[in-house]
C-alpha positions as CSV (number, residue, x, y, z in Angstrom):
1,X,45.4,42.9,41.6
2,X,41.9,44.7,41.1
3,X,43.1,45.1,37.8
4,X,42.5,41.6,37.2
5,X,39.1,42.5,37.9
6,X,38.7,45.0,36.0
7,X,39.9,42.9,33.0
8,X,38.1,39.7,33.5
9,X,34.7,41.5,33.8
10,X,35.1,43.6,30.3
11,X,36.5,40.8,28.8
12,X,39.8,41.4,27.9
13,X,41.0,38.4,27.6
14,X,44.5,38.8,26.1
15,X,45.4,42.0,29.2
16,X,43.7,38.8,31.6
17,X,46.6,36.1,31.2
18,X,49.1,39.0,31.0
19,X,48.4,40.4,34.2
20,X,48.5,35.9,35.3
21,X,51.5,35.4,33.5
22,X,53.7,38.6,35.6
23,X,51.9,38.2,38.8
24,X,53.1,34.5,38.7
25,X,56.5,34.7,37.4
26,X,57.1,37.3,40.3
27,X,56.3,34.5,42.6
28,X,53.0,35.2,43.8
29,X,50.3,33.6,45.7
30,X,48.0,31.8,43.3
31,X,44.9,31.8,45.8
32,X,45.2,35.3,45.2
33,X,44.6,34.8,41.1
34,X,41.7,32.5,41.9
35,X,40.2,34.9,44.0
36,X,40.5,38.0,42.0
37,X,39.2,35.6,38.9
38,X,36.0,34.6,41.1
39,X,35.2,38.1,42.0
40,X,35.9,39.0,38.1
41,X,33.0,36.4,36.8
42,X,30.3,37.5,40.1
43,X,30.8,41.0,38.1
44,X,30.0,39.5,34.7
45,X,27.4,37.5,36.5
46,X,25.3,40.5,37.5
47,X,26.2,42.1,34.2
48,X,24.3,39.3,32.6
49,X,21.3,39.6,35.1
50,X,21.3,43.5,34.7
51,X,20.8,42.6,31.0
52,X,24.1,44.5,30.2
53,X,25.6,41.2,28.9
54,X,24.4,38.6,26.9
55,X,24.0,34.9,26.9
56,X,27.4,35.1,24.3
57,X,29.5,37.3,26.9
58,X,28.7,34.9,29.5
59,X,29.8,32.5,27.7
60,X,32.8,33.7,26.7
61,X,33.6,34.9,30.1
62,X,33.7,31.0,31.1
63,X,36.1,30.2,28.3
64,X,38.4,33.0,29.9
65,X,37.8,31.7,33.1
66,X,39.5,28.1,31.9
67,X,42.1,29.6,30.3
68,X,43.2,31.6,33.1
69,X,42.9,28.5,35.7
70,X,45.0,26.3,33.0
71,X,47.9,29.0,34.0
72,X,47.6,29.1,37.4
73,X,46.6,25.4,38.2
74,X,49.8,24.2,38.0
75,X,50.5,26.6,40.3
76,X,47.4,25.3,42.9
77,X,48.9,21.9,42.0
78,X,49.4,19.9,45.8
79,X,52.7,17.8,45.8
80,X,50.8,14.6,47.4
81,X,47.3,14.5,45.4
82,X,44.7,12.2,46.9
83,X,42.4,10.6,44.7
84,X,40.3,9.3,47.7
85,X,39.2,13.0,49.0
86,X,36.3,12.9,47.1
87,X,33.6,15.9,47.5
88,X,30.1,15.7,45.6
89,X,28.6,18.9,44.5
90,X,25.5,19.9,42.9
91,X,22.8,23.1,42.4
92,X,19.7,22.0,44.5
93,X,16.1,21.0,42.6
94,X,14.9,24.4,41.4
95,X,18.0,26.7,40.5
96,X,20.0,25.8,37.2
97,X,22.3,28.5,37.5
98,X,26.2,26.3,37.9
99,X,28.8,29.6,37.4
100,X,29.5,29.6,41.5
101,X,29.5,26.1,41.5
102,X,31.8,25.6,38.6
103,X,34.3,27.8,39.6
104,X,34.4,26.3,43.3
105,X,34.9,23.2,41.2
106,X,37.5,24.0,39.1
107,X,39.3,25.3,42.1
108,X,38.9,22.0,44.3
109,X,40.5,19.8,41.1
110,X,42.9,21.9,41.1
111,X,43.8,21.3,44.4
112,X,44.3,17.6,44.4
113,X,40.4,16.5,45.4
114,X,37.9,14.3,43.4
115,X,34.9,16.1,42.3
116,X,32.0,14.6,41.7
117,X,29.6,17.2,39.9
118,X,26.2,16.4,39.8
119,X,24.9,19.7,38.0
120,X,21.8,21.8,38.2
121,X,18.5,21.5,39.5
122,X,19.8,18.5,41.7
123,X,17.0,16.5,43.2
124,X,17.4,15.2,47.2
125,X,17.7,11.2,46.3
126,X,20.3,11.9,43.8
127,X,22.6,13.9,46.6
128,X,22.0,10.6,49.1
129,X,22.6,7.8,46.1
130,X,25.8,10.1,45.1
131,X,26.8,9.5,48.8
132,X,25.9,5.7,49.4
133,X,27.6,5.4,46.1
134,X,30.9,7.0,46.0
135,X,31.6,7.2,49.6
136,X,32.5,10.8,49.4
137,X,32.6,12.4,53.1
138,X,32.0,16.3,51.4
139,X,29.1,17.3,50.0
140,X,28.1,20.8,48.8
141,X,25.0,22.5,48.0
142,X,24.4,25.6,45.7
143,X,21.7,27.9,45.0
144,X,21.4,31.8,43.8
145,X,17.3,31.1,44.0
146,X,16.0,32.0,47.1
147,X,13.1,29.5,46.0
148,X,15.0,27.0,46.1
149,X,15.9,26.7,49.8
150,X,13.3,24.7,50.3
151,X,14.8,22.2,48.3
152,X,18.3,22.4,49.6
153,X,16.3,21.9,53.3
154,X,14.7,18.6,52.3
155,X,17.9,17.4,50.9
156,X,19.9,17.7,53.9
157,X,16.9,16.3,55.6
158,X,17.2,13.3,52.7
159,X,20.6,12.7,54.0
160,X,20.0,13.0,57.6
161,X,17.6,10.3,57.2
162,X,19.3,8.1,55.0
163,X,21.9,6.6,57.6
164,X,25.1,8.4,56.1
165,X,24.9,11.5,57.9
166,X,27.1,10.3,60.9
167,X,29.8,10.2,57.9
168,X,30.0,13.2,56.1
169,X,29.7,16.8,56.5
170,X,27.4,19.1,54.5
171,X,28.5,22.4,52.8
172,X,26.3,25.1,51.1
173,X,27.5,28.1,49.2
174,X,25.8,30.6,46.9
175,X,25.0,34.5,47.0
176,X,21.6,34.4,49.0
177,X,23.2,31.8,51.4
178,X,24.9,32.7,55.3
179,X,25.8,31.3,58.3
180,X,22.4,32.2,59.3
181,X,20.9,29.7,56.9
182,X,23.6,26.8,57.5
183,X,22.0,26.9,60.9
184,X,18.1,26.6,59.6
185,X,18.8,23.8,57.5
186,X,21.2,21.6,59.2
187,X,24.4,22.0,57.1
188,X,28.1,21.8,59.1
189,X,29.4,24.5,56.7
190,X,28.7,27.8,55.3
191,X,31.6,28.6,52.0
192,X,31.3,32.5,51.5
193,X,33.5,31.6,48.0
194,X,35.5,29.2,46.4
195,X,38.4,30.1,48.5
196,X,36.3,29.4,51.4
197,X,34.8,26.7,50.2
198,X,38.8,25.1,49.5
199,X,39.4,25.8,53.3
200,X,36.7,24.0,54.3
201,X,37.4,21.2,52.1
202,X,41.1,20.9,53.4
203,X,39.8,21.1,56.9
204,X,36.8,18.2,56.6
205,X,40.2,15.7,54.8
206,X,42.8,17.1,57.5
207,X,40.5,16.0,60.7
């Protein structure tokens, strides 16, 4: 399977889906796909931030990304989809960066939950009106910015004050993140990756 990684992080888009196409008609376990394909784009990530890609290989490497989840979601597919398991995400205020984010996303929909993406540089009123809105009993919060920590802080705060927090639980995710920092800002959950992150998810709808 580290071939997939290998693949997906030089770009080799047709040898990607070939390698999804036999590993799935052999039966096998498509959390395993999603995983290899999450640790393929954190490669092309740091490629892009080691200036050995550019903004066009990054982009492309998102476009293999969706191709490869449109053959294995049918696969993620759960027989009894809820609508009503809704989970808001966004980045916090300060960080724009989304590829983490997107591919916890993708991976979530997949799996039979509502997502409700409110995108980059999220500030701490729009995390609370998402909630008081929409109901949603998930929230998680992204960063790669150590700088913005500070901003995830204040919106977990922003929810602990807003007389919702009784009702939903709080998960953060991102590469500078730990359990270490769930603790220092208040958050229930600490996803190491999207598989993690799906776990979690399923555990917060199944109580």
């Amino acid at each position: 399977m580290k071939e997939l990684v290998q693949a997906f992080s030089t770009l080799e888009e047709d040898r990607v889906y070939q390698i999804i196409d036999e590993y799935l008609a052999k039966s096998g376990e498509p959390l395993a796909l999603v995983n290899e394909l999450s640790q393929g784009m954190e490669e092309v990530g740091r490629l892009f931030k080691d200036d050995e890609y550019a903004l066009g290989e990054l982009i492309y490497s998102g476009e293999i990304f969706k191709g490869a989840m449109d053959k294995v979601k049918p696969f993620l597919k759960d027989e009894d989809d809820k609508p009503h398991r809704k989970v808001i995400i966004g980045t916090v205020e300060g960080d724009i960066h989304d590829l983490g984010k997107n591919i916890v996303i993708t991976l979530l929909e997949c799996s039979g939950f509502q997502v409700i993406d409110l995108g980059v540089d999220v500030p701490a009123s729009k995390f609370v009106d998402a909630v008081k809105e929409t109901g949603a009993r998930l929230v998680g919060m992204s960063l790669l910015l150590t700088t913005a920590m500070d901003s995830m802080r204040q919106a977990i705060k922003s929810l602990n004050n807003s007389g919702h927090r009784d009702s939903i639980k709080i998960m953060i995710g991102g590469a500078p993140t730990s359990e270490r920092l769930k603790e220092d800002v208040g958050a229930d959950f600490y996803g190491r990756d999207a598989i993690e992150a799906l776990a979690i998810a399923r555990s917060v709808f199944n109580q």
